[in-house]
C-alpha positions in Angstrom: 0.0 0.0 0.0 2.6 2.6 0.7 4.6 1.6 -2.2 2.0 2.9 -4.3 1.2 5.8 -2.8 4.6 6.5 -2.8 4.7 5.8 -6.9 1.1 7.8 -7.1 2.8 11.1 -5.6 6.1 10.4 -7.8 3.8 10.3 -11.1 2.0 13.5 -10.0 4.8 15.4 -9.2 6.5 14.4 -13.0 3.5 15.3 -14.4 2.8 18.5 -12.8 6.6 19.6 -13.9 5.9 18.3 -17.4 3.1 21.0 -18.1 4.5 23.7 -16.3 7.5 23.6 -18.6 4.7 23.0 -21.7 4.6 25.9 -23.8 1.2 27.8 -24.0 -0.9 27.0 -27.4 -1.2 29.7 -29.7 1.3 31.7 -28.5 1.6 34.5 -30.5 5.3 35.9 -33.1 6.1 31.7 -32.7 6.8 32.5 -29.0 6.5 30.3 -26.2 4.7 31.8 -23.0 5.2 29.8 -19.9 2.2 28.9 -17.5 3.2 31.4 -15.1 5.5 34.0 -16.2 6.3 36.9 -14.4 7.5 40.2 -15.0 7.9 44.1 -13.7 7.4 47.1 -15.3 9.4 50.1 -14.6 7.8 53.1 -14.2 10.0 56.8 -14.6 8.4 58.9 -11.7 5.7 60.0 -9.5 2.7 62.8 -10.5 4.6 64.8 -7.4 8.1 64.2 -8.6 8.6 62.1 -5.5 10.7 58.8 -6.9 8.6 55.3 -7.0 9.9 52.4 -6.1 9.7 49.1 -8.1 10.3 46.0 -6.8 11.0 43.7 -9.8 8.8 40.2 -9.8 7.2 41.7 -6.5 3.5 41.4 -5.4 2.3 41.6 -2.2 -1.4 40.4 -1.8 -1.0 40.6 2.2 -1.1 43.5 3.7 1.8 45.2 5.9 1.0 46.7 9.5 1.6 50.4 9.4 1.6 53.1 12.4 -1.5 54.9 12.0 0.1 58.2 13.2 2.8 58.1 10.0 2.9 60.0 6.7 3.1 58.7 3.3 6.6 59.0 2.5 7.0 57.0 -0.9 4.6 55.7 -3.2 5.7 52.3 -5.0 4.5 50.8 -8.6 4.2 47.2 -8.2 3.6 45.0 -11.5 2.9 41.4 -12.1 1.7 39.7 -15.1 0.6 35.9 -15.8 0.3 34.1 -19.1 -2.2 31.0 -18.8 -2.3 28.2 -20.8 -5.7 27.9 -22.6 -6.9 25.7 -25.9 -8.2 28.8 -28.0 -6.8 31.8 -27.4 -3.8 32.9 -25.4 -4.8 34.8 -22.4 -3.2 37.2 -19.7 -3.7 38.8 -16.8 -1.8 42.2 -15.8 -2.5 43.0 -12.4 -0.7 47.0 -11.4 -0.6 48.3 -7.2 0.3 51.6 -6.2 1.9 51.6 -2.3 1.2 54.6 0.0 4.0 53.8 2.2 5.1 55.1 5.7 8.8 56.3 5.9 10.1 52.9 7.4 8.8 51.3 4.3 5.2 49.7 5.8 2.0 50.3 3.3 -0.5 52.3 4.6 -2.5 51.6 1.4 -3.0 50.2 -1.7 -4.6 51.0 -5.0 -4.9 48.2 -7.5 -6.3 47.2 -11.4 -6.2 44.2 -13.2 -6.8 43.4 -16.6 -7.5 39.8 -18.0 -7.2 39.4 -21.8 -7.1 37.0 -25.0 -6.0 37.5 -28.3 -5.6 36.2 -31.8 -3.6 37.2 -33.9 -3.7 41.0 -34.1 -7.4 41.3 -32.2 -8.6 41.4 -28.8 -10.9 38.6 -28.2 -12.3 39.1 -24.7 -11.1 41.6 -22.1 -12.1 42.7 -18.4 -10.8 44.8 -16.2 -11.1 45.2 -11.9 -9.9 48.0 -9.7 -10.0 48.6 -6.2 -8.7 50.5 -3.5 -7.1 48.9 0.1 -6.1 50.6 3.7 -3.8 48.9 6.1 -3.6 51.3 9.0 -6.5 52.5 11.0 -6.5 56.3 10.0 -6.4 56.2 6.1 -9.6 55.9 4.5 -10.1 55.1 0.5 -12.7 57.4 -0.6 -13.1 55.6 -4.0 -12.2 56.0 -8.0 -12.4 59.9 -8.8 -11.3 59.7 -12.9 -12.2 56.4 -15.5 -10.9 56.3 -19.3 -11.3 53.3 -21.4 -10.6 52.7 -25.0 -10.0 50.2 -27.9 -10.8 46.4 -26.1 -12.9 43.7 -27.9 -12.2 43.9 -31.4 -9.1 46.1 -31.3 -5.0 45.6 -31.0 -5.1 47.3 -27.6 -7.3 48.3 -24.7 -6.0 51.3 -22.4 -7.6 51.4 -19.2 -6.9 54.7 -16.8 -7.9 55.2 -13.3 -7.4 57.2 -10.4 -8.3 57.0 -6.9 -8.2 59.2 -3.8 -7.3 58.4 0.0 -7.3 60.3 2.9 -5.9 60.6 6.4 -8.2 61.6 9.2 -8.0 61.5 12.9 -10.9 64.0 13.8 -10.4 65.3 10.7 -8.7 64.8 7.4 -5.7 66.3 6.2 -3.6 64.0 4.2 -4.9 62.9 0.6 -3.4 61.1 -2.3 -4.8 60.2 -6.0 -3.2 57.5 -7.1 -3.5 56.3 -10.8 -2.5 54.3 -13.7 -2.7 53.8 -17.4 -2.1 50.6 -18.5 -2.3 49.6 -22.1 -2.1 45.9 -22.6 -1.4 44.4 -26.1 -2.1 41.4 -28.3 1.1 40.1 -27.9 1.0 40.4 -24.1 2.6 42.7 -23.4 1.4 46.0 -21.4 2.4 49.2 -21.3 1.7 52.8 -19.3 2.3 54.4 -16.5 1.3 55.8 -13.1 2.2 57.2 -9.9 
């Protein structure tokens, strides 16, 4: 009985390595896309001029405690973007975070969009896109998406999705606020483009 479990576990583990080193079908340019594929996009600076920092391959989807009573001292782009494999059409998903951090480096919040995608040949197939704002100290406070721009999508070689949100400080009252915001562009290739800050 154990021997087979034993060989069970040892076929599932060669087979689960065999298709993640698989190329994704249809990739497109005769390129092979791996099943998860990640990546960074560098971004040159910050609506303020204050530097943003970006933190190659990064994404942090749990949250950092901050102290409440600290001000934003750096904002930081985080990208990440994951080819699946699919049957059709080759698909992606570009997900984008802007950081309010405190000046030891702790996020006090965190604006995000995503954009999932598929493609053939030079068209967009299917796109959608989510955004959504996050707090991780007690006084900020996201008051919601302020600007929205979209254009191209289904039926197109790009979709460009812009957004911008607004948080706030209060203890009694509120006297720090931010707009965060990106513009991403993501391509039939896979690729995306854009900026924010």
């Amino acid at each position: 009985m154990v021997k087979r479990y034993r060989s069970f576990i040892a076929t599932a583990i060669i087979i689960l390595l065999l298709a993640m080193q698989a190329p994704a079908l249809g990739a497109s340019n005769g390129a092979s896309v791996g099943l998860a594929e990640t990546t960074a996009t560098a971004v040159d600076g910050f609506a303020s001029g204050a530097p943003i920092q970006v933190r190659a391959g990064a994404f942090q989807s749990t949250p950092q405690r901050a102290d409440p009573n600290q001000r934003l001292a750096s904002v930081q782009l985080v990208t990440k973007k994951q080819a699946r494999r699919v049957i059709a059409d080759p698909c992606w998903t570009s997900t984008w975070s802007i950081y309010g951090n405190d000046v030891f480096g702790f996020h006090l919040w965190g604006y995000f969009q995503k954009i999932d995608w598929c493609a053939t040949g030079s068209t967009i197939t299917s796109v959608s896109r989510t955004r959504w704002g996050e707090v991780y100290a007690t006084s900020w406070e996201f008051v919601g998406h302020i600007q929205n721009a979209e254009e191209g999508g289904v039926g197109y070689s790009t979709y460009r999705a812009y957004t911008q949100g607004h948080f706030q400080q209060c203890l009694g009252f509120c006297f720090d606020h931010y707009y965060p915001w990106m513009d991403m562009t993501v391509h039939t290739d896979g690729t995306v483009t854009g900026s924010g800050g």
